[in-house]
C-alpha positions as CSV (number, residue, x, y, z in Angstrom):
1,X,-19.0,6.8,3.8
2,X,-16.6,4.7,6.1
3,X,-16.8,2.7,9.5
4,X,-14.1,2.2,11.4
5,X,-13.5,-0.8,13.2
6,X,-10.5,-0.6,16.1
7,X,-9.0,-4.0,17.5
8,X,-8.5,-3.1,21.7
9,X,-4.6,-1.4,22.1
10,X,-3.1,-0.9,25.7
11,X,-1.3,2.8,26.2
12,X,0.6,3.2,29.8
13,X,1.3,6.7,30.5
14,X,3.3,7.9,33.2
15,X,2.5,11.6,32.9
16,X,5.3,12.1,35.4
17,X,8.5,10.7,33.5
18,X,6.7,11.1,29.7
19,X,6.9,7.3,29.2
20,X,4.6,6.1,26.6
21,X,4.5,2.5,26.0
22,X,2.1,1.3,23.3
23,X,1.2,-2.2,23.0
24,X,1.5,-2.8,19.0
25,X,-2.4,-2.6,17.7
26,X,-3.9,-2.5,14.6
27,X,-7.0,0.1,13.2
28,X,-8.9,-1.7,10.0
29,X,-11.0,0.7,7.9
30,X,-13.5,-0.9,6.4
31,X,-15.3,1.5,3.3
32,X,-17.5,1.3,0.6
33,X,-18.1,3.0,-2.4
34,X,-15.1,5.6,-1.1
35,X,-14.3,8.0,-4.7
36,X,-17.3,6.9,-6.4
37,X,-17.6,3.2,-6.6
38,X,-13.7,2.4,-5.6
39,X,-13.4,-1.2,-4.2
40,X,-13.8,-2.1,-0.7
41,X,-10.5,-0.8,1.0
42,X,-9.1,-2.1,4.2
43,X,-5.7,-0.3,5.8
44,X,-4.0,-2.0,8.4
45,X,-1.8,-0.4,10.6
46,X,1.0,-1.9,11.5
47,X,4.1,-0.9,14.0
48,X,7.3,-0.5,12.6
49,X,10.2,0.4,14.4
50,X,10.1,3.6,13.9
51,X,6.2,4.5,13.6
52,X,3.1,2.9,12.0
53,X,2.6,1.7,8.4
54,X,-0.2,1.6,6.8
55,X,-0.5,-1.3,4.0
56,X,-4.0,-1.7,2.1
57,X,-5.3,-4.6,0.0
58,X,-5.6,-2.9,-3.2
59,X,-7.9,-4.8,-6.0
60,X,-6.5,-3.6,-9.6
61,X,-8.5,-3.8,-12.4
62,X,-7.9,-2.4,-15.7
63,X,-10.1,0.6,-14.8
64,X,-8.2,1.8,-12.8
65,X,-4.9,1.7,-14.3
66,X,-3.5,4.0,-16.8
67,X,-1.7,1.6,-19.2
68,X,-0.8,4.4,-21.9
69,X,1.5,5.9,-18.9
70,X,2.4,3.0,-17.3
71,X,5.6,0.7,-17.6
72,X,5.3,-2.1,-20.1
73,X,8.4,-3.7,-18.8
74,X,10.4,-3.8,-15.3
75,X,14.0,-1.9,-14.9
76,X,16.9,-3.1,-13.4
77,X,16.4,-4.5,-9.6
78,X,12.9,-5.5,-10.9
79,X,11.1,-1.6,-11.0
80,X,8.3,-0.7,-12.3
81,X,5.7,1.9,-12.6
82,X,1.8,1.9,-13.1
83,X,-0.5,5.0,-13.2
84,X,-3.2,5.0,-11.5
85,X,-6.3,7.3,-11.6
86,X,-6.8,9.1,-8.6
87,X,-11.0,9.2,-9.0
88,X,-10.7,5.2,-8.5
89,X,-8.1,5.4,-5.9
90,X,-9.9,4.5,-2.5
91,X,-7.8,6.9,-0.3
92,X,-8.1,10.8,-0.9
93,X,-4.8,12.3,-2.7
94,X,-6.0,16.3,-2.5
95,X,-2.3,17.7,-3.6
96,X,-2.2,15.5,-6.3
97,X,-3.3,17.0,-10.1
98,X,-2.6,13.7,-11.8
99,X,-2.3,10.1,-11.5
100,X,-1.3,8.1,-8.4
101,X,2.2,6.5,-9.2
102,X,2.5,2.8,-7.4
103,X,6.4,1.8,-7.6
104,X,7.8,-1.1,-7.3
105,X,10.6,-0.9,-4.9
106,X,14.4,-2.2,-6.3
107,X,15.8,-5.1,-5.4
108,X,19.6,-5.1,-5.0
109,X,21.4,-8.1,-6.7
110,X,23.2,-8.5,-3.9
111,X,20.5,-9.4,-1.7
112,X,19.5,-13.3,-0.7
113,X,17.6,-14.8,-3.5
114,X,17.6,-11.6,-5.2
115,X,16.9,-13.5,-8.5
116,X,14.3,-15.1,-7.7
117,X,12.6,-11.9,-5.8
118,X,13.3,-9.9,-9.3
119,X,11.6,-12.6,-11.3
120,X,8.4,-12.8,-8.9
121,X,8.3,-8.7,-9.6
122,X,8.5,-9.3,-13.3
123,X,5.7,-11.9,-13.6
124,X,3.4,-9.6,-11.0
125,X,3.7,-7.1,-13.7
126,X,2.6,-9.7,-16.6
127,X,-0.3,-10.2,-14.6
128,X,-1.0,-7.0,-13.9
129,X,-0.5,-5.9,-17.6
130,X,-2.8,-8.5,-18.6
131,X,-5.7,-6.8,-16.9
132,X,-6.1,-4.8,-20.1
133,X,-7.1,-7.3,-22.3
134,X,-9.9,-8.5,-19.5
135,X,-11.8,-5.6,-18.3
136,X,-13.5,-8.4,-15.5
137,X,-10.2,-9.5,-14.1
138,X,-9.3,-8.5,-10.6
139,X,-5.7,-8.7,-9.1
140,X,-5.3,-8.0,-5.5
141,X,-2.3,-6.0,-4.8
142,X,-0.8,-5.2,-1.5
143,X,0.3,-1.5,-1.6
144,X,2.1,0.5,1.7
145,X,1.0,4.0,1.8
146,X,4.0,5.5,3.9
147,X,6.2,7.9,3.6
148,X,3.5,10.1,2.1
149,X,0.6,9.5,4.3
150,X,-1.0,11.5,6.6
151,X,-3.5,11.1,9.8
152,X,-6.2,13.7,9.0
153,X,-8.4,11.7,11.9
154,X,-7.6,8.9,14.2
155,X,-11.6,8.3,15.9
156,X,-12.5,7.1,12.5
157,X,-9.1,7.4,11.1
158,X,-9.0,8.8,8.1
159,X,-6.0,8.9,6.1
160,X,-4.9,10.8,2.8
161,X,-1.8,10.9,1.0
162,X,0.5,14.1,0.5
163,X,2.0,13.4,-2.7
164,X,1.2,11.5,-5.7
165,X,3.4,8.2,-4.8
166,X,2.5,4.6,-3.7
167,X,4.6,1.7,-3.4
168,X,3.8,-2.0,-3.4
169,X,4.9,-3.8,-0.5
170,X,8.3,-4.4,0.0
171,X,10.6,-6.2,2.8
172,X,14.2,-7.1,2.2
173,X,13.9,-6.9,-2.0
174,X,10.7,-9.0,-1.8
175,X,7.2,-8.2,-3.1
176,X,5.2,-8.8,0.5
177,X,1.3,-10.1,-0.4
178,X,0.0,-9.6,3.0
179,X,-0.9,-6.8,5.3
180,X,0.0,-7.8,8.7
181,X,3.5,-7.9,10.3
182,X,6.3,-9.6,8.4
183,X,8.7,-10.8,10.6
184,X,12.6,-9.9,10.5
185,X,15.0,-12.4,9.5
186,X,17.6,-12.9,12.1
């Protein structure tokens, strides 16, 4: 099924004044074959500032997307939609009767660069859309799980999603292609 492997984390608990101070750490779930033959999936936790989020290296190919239902083009802000069926998804959606929708987040205009960060979202959707036409293609794909994600167990952890909905990576209008901690621009 799954192994988990944890990285060491440091919790201090003063049980007298309730303060819980958590060193930042980071869980890695390493799977096989998780849905029937799904790729290898690796979530990393990472901590936000206002909880964890869970990003996961997602390899698309063109089984696993639903191009009939899926955007052919980006919207405005550089959005986009794919459909994604849920047998070939690597984490369990149980609520979910349909596909897996993974957005791509909107990029204001007015952001820095925003140009630029629309046209990288446009041409990671050319390449996506190109998987159709070669079945043996593989496109990694850094997706973030939250808000709809839920801990079912922390020793493994074991995640599943409460709704239907996916996004790919974002951070200040930008397509992120990593898992680990982006840094804030100051």
């Amino acid at each position: 099924m799954a192994a988990i492997h944890q990285r060491p984390h440091v919790r201090l608990i003063d049980k007298r004044w309730g303060l819980v101070v958590a060193i930042p750490f980071l869980w890695l779930l390493s799977s096989s074959e998780i849905h029937g033959g799904a790729p290898d999936a690796q979530i990393v936790v990472n901590e936000g500032r206002y909880g964890p989020f869970y990003h996961l290296r997602l390899e698309l190919r063109a089984d696993v997307i639903d191009f009939k239902q899926s955007d052919r083009a980006a919207r405005s802000g550089g959005q986009f939609e794919l459909r994604l069926r849920q047998e070939k998804f690597p984490v369990p959606a149980p609520n979910c009767r349909g596909s897996i929708i993974l957005r791509m987040p909107w990029t204001s205009p007015e952001s820095v660069e925003a140009k630029k960060k629309i046209a990288a979202k446009e041409e990671l959707l050319k390449r996506i859309l190109a998987l159709e036409n070669n079945p043996n293609e593989v496109l990694p794909v850094v997706i973030e799980l939250n808000p709809y994600v839920k801990v079912v167990g922390r020793r493994p952890l074991k995640v599943q999603l409460t709704q239907c909905n996916v996004f790919f990576r974002d951070a200040y209008g930008a397509y992120v292609d990593v898992t680990r901690s982006v840094k804030v621009p100051r």
